[in-house]
N, C-alpha and C positions, 0 to 999 in steps of 0.2 A: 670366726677365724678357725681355718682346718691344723689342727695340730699332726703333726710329722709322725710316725711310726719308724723304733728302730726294730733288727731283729736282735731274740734272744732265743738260748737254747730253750727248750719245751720244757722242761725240766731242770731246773737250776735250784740253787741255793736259796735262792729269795721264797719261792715258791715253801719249801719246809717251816722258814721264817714265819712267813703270812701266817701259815696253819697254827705254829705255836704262839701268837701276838694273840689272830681271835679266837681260839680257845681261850686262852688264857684270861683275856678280857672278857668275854662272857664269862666265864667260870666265874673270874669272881664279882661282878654282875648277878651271874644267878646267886650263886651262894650266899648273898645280902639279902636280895629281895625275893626268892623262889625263882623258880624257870621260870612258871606258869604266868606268876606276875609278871617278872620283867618284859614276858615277852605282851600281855594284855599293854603293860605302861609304854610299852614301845609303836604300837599300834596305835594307840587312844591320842597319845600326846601326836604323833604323828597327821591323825586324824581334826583333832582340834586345830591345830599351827594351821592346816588346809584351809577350813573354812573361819578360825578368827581372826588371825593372822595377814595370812597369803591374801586373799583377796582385799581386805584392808587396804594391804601397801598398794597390791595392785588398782583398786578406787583411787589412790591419792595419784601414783605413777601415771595413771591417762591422766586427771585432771593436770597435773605438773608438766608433763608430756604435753596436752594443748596449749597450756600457757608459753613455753618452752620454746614452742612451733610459733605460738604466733609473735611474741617477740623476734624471732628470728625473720618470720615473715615483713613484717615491720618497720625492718632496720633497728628496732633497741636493741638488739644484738650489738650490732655493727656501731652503737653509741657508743655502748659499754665499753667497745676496746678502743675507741679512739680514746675515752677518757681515761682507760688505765695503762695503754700505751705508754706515755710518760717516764711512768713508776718501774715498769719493768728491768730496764738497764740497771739503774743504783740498787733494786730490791734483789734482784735475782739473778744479775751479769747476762741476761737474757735479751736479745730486742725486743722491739717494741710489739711485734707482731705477735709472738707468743701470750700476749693477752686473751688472746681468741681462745689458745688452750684451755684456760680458765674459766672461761665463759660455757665453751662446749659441753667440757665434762662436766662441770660443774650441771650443767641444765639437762645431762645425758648420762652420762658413765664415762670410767677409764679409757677403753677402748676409742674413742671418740680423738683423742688427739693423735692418734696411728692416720685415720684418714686425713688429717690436717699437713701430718707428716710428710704425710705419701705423696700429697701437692706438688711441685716443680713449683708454682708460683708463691708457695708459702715456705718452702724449704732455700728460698735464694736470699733469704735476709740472716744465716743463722750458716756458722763459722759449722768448721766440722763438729768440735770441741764441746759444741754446746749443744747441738742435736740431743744425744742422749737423757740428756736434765728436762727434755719434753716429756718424757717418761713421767719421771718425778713429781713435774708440774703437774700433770694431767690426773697422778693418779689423788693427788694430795685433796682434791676437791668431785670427785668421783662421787656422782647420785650426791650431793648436795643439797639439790633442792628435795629432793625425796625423801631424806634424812632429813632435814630441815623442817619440811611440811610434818613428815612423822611424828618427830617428838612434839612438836605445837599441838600436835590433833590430841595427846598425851594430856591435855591441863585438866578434860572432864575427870579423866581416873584418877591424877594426881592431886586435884581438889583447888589447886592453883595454878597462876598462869605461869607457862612453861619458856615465855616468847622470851625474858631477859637471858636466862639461861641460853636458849637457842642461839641469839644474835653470839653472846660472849663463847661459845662451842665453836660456831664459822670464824672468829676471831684468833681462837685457839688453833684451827684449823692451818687458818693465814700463818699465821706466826711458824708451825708446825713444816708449813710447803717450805718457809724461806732457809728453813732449815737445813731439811732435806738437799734442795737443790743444788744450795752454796756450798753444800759437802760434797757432792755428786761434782761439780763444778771442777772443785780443787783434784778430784779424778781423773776427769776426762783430760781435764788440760797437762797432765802429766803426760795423757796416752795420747793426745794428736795436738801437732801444732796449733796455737791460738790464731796464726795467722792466716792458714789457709780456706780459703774460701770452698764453699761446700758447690756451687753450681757458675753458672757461670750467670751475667748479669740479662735480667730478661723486664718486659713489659710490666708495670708494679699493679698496673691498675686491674689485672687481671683476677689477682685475688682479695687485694686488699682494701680497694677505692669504688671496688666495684662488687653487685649480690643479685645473686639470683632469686627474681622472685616469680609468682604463678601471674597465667594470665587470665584476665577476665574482671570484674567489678570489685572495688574493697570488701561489700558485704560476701561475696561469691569466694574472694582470697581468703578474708575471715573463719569461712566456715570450712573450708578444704584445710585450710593449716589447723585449725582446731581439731579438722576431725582425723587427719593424718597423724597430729603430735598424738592424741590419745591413743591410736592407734599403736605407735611404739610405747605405749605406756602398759596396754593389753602386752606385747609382749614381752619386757623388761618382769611384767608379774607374772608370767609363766616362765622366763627364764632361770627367775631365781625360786622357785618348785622343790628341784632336788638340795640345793643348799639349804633352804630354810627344814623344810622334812627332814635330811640327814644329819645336816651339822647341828642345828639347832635342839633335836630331838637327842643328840647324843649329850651336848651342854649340859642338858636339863637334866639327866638323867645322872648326869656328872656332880650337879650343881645341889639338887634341891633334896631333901631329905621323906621320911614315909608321912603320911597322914596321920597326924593325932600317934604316931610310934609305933604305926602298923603300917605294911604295904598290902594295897588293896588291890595294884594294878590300875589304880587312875593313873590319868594323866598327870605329868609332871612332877611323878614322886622318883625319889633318884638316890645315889647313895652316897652324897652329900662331899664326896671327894677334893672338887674345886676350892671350897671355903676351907675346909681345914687345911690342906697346901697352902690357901693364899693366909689364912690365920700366921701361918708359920714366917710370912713375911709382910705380916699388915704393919709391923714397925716400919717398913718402908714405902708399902701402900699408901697409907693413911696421910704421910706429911707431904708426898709427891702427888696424888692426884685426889686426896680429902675424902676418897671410901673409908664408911663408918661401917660399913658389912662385906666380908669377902667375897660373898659373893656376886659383888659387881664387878668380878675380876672377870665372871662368865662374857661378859660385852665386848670387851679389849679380843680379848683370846681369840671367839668364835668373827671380829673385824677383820684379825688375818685374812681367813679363807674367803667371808660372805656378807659383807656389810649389810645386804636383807635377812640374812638367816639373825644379823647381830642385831637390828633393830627389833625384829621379832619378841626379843627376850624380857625388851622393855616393861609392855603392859603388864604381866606376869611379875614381874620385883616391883613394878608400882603399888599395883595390890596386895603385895606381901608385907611392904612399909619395907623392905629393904634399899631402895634408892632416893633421894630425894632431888631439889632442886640442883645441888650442886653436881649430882652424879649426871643426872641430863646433860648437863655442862659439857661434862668431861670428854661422855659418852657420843655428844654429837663433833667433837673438836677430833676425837677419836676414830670415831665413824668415817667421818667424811677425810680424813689426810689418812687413814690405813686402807679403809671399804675394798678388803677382800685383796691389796697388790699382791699377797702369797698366790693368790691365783692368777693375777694376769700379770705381773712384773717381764715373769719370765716370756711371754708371748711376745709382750709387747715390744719387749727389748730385739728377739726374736724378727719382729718384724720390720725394725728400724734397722735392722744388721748392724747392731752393738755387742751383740749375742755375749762376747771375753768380756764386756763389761756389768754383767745381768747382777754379779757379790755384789759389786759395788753398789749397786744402783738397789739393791735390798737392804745392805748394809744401812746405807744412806737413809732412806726413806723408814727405817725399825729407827734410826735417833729420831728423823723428824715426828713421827707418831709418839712417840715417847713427851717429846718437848711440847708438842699440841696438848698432850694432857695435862703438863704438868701444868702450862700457860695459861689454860681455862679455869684451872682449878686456883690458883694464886689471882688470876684477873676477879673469878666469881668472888671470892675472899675480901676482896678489895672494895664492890662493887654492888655485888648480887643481893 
C-alpha cells in the first residue's frame, strides 16, 4: 500500500528535534555500555535476529502460507464462514459476511480485510456505520496462524508443550476483538446513520456463494496453491526484515542487561531500561496479565509497531527463564488482536475513507489488546 507524501519546509522545527532525541539516546546508550560496544551489540544482535530469527518465522510463514492457500483453494475457507456466519450479528453487531474478515487475516495479515472491503459484492451486506469496525475485526487476528504456529514451534526451548497456552492466547485474542469492535461500534454509530445502507442491492452470489478456484486436476490445484501460498510466505518473511532488525534490536538493547556485569558487545546485552520502568509498575503488571519478570513487558510494547519483530523476542526470554507457560499465553492473545495496528490502523482506516475516525479506531483497539491479555492470563489461571 503506497503511502501519501505531504510537503514540509526543508528546515523545520522537527528536524532540531530529531538531532536532540538521537543524540541524546545514544549518549546515553553509549555512556552505559561504550560507543565501541554499543555500536558491535547493535550489529551482532542485528546480525543474529537475521539468520535465527527472521528466517525461522519466515520457514513456518511459507509452510502456514501453503496451508493457508490450500484451504482457501478447497473451500475450508469458504466452511469456516458459513459456520461462523451465524455468531457474527449478536458477537460483534457485524453481518454475517464479515466472518471472512476473520478467516483472511487471521490465515494472512491486517491488510488483508482492505481487499475484502474494497469488494462491491462484499461491502453491500454492511450498513455505513459498521464498515469501519472491519478495521478492528481484521486487525484483532492479524498473522495468526503465524503467531500461533510460532509459539508451538517454542515447546523444544521451553522444555514443555506450549499448545494449551496457544489455544487459551487465540481465545484471549477472540475475546480481545469483541472488545475492540463493540467499542468502535458505539463510535461509528454516533458518526453515521445506523440506517443507511452503504451500496445499493446487487447479485449475492457473486462474492459469497460463490470462489474462485484454479484450473486443471486436484493433484495439479494442490500443488499450484501450496506452492503459490508459500510463496507469500517467502515474502511476508522478508517484509517483516526492517521491523524485526530495528525494532526488535532496539527492545533488546532496551530490555536485557551486560554479560556476567560487563558489556562485551555481544549480542543482546542492553541497558536494561524496560524492566526497571516496568519494575515500577509490576504491582499492576503482575495481577492484570501474571508477568513474574518485567521484562515481558518488552513483547506487548515492540506488538504495537511489529508483531514479527514481537515474536522474535520470544526464544531469547525462553532461554533466560524469564517467561513461562503463562506469559506464551498472554503474549500470543496479545500478538495476534495488537500484531503491529500502530502501523497499519492508520492506512487501513486510510483506505476505507474513515480517515476522522482512525483515534477512534486506535483508541478502540489499545482497550481491546489490553482486555485480550488480561483474558488469557485469568482463563490460563483457571485452566492452564
Amino acid at each position: 500500500m503506497e503511502k501519501k507524501l505531504t510537503q514540509k519546509k526543508a528546515v523545520g522545527v522537527e528536524g532540531f528535534v530529531c538531532i536532540i532525541v538521537m543524540v541524546g539516546f545514544l549518549g546515553y546508550m553509549g555512556n552505559a555500555m561504550g560507543s565501541i560496544n554499543m555500536i558491535n551489540t547493535f550489529m551482532n544482535t542485528a546480525h543474529d535476529l537475521l539468520l535465527n530469527t527472521v528466517f525461522f518465522i519466515m520457514g513456518i510463514a511459507v509452510l502456514a502460507g501453503a496451508f493457508a492457500s490450500i484451504l482457501s483453494e478447497f473451500g475450508v475457507v469458504a466452511i469456516i464462514n458459513k459456520v461462523l456466519s451465524p455468531f457474527m450479528k449478536p458477537i460483534y453487531g457485524l453481518p454475517g459476511a464479515s466472518a471472512l474478515g476473520i478467516v483472511t487475516t487471521y490465515l494472512s495479515d491486517n491488510p488483508a480485510v482492505i481487499t475484502l472491503a474494497n469488494d462491491e459484492g462484499f461491502k453491500k451486506y454492511f450498513k455505513t456505520y459498521q464498515l469501519p469496525a472491519l478495521t478492528n475485526l481484521g486487525t484483532s487476528f492479524g498473522m495468526g496462524l503465524v503467531v500461533s504456529a510460532f509459539m508451538i514451534a517454542q515447546s523444544s526451548i521451553a522444555g514443555e508443550s506450549l499448545i494449551l497456552p496457544t489455544v487459551i492466547g487465540n481465545i484471549g485474542a477472540f475475546i480481545g476483538s469483541v472488545v475492540s469492535v463493540n467499542i468502535m461500534i458505539r463510535f461509528t454509530k454516533k458518526a453515521y446513520d445506523p440506517s443507511k445502507e452503504i451500496v445499493e442491492e446487487r447479485d449475492e452470489s457473486k462474492s459469497i456463494e460463490m470462489r474462485d478456484v484454479r484450473e486443471g486436476s486436484v493433484s495439479g490445484r494442490l500443488l499450484e496453491a501450496s506452492l503459490e501460498g508459500g510463496k507469500s510466505g517467502v515474502k511476508l518473511g522478508l517484509d517483516i526484515i526492517p521491523g524485526v532488525l530495528i525494532i526488535c534490536t532496539m527492545v533488546m538493547l532496551l530490555t536485557n542487561g551486560p554479560t556476567n556485569g560487563e558489556y562485551t558487545g555481544a549480542a543482546y546485552e542492553g541497558v536494561g531500561l524496560l524492566p526497571f520502568l516496568g519494575d515500577k509498575i509490576s504491582f499492576i503488571l503482575r495481577p492484570l496479565f501474571g508477568f513474574e519478570n518485567s521484562a515481558a513487558l518488552a513483547f506487548p510494547i515492540t506488538s504495537l509497531g511489529a508483531v514479527g519483530a514481537a515474536i522474535s523476542l520470544v526464544p531469547q526470554l525462553l532461554r533466560e527463564g524469564l517467561i513461562g507457560r503463562n506469559e506464551i499465553a498472554v503474549f500470543t492473545a496479545m500478538g495476534m488482536c495488537w500484531s503491529g495496528y500502530l502501523s497499519t490502523h492508520v492506512a487501513m482506516m486510510d483506505s476505507l475513507r474513515f480517515r476522522e475516525l482512525t483515534g477512534k479506531a486506535i483508541f478502540s483497539h489499545t482497550i481491546g489488546g489490553i482486555a485480550a491479555g488480561i483474558s488469557a492470563n485469568l482463563i490460563f489461571k483457571l485452566i492452564g
